[in-house]
C-alpha positions in Angstrom: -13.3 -34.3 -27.3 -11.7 -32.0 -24.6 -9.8 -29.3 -25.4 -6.2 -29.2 -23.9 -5.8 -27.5 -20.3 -4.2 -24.1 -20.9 -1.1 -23.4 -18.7 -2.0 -21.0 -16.0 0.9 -18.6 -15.8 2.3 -18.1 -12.0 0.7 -15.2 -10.1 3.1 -13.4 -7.6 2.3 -11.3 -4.5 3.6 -8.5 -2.2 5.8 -11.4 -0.3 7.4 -12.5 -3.3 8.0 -9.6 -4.7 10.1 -8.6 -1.4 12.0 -11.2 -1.9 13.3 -9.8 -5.6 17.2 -8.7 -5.9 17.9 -5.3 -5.0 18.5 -2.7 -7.5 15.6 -3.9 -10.0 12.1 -1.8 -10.3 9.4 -4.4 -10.4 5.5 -3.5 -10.7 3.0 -6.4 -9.8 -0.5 -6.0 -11.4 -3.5 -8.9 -10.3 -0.3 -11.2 -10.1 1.5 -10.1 -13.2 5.0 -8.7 -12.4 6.1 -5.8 -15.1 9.9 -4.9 -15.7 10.2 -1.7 -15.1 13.8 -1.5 -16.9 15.5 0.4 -19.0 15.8 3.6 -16.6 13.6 6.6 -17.2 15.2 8.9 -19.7 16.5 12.3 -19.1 13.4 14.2 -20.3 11.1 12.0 -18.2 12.9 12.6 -15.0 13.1 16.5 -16.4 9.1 16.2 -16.0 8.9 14.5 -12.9 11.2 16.7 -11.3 9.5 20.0 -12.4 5.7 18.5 -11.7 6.8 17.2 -8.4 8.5 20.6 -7.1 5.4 22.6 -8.3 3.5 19.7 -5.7 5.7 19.9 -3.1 6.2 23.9 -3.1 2.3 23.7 -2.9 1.9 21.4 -0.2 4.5 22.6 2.2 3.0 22.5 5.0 -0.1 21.3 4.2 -2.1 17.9 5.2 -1.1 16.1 1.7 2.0 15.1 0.9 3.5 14.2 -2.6 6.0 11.4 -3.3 7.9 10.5 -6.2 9.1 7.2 -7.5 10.3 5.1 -6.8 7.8 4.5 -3.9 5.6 1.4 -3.6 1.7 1.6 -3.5 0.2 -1.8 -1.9 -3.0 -2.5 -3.4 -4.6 -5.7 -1.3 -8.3 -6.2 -2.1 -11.0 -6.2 1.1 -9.7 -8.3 3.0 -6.3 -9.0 2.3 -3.5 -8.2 4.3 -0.1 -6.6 2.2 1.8 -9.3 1.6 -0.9 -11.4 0.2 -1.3 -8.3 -2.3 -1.2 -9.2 -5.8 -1.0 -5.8 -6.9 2.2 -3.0 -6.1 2.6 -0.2 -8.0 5.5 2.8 -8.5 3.7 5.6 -10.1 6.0 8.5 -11.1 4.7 11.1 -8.7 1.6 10.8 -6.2 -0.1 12.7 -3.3 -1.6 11.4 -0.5 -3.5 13.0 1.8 -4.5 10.1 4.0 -2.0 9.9 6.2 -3.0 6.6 7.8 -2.0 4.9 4.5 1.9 5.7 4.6 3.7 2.8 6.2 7.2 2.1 6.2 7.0 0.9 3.0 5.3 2.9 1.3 1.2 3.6 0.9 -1.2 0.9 1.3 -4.3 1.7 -0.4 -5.3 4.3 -2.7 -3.0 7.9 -3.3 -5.6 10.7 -4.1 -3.3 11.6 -6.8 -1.6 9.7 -9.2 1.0 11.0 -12.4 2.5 8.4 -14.9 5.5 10.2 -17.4 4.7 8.2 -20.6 7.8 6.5 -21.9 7.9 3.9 -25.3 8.7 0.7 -23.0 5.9 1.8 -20.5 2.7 4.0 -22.2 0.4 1.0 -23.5 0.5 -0.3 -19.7 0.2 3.2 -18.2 -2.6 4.4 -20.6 -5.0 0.9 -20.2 -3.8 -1.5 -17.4 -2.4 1.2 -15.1 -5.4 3.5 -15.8 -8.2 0.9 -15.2 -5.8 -0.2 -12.2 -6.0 3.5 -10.6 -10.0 3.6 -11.6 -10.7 0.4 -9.6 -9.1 1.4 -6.5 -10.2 5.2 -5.9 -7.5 7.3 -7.7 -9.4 11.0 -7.3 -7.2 12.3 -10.2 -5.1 10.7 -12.9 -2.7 12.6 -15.2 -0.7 11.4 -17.8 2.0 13.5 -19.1 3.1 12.7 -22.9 7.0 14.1 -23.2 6.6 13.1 -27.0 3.4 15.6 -27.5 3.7 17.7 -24.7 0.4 17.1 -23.0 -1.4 16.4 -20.2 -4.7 14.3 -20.6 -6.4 14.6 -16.8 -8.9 11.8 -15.7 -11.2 12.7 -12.6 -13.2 10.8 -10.8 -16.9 11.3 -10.4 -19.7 10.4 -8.0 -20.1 7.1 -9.9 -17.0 5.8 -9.2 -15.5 6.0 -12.4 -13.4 8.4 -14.3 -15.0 11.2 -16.9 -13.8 11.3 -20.3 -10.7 12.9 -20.1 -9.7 16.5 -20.6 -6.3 17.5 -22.5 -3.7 20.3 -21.7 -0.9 21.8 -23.9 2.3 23.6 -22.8 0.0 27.2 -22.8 -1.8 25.9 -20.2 -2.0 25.9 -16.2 -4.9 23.2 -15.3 -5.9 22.7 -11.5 -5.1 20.1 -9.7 -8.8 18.8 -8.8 -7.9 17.4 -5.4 -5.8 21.2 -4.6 -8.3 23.4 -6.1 -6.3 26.5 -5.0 -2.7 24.8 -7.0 -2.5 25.3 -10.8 0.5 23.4 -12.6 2.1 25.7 -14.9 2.9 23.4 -18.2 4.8 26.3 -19.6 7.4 25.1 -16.6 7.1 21.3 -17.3 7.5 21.4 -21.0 10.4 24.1 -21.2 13.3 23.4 -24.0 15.9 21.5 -22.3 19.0 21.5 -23.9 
């Protein structure tokens, strides 16, 4: 007896995605497009805001630049061109300091740096599909900032190609940024008491 064929769900691409309304946030991942509504909370932009001017004061200047959401990363696999890309991606804050990959609409390829804010509607995908995602492709460095806990769990790449087991950072602390050995984020900043 032969089992029933099994639905394949649609798979969507850079070109489709273009086509989207205006005014929505829309992540595609292999083909599967993620919401990414409600809006960030105030605490989250807090955190990208402080991370990202502690970046950019850095890199003034410098070859790298950094680049906050929302900002489209175009992953095609070898050989595709970006429209036939079934993956695009909005990470909070990234750096790049390939300048050949910034195009008008955004980066196409790999950034060297990559930091996800973890919020309830969007840490399970951040912390496995987005993680494995940014492992795949070349991410250098991937940090992922917890609001809730007020840490910072780094991922760096090694020579393998793959990221080592993570290391985790409290408000007390001030860990490098791997790819900027000479930049130290100071958590003490990021995590301050808002009101």
């Amino acid at each position: 007896m032969a089992l029933p064929m099994r639905k394949e769900e649609p798979r969507y691409n850079y070109a489709d995605y273009l086509e989207w309304p205006e005014g929505e946030r829309w992540e595609i991942i292999e083909g599967v497009p993620y919401n990414m509504s409600p809006a960030p909370t105030y605490k989250h932009q807090f955190f990208v805001g402080e991370i990202y001017r502690q970046l950019a004061n850095y890199l003034l200047g410098k070859p790298c630049i950094p680049f906050i959401a929302p900002c489209d990363v175009i992953l095609p696999e070898a050989g595709e061109n970006e429209e036939d890309a079934e993956t695009v991606v909005q990470p909070d804050i990234m750096v790049i300091c390939d300048r050949t990959k910034i195009t008008k609409r955004g980066c196409v390829g790999a950034p060297d740096m990559v930091i996800e804010i973890l919020s309830p509607s969007t840490a399970a995908k951040d912390q496995n599909v987005k993680k494995a995602l940014y492992e795949r492709v070349g991410v250098r460095e991937f940090w992922l900032v917890s609001p809730d806990k007020n840490i910072v769990t780094i991922y760096l790449r090694n020579e393998n190609g793959k990221f080592n087991l993570p290391k985790t950072y409290d408000a007390e602390d001030k860990p490098t940024v791997n790819i900027l050995p000479d930049l130290t984020i100071d958590l003490a900043l990021v995590f301050a008491e808002m009101e």
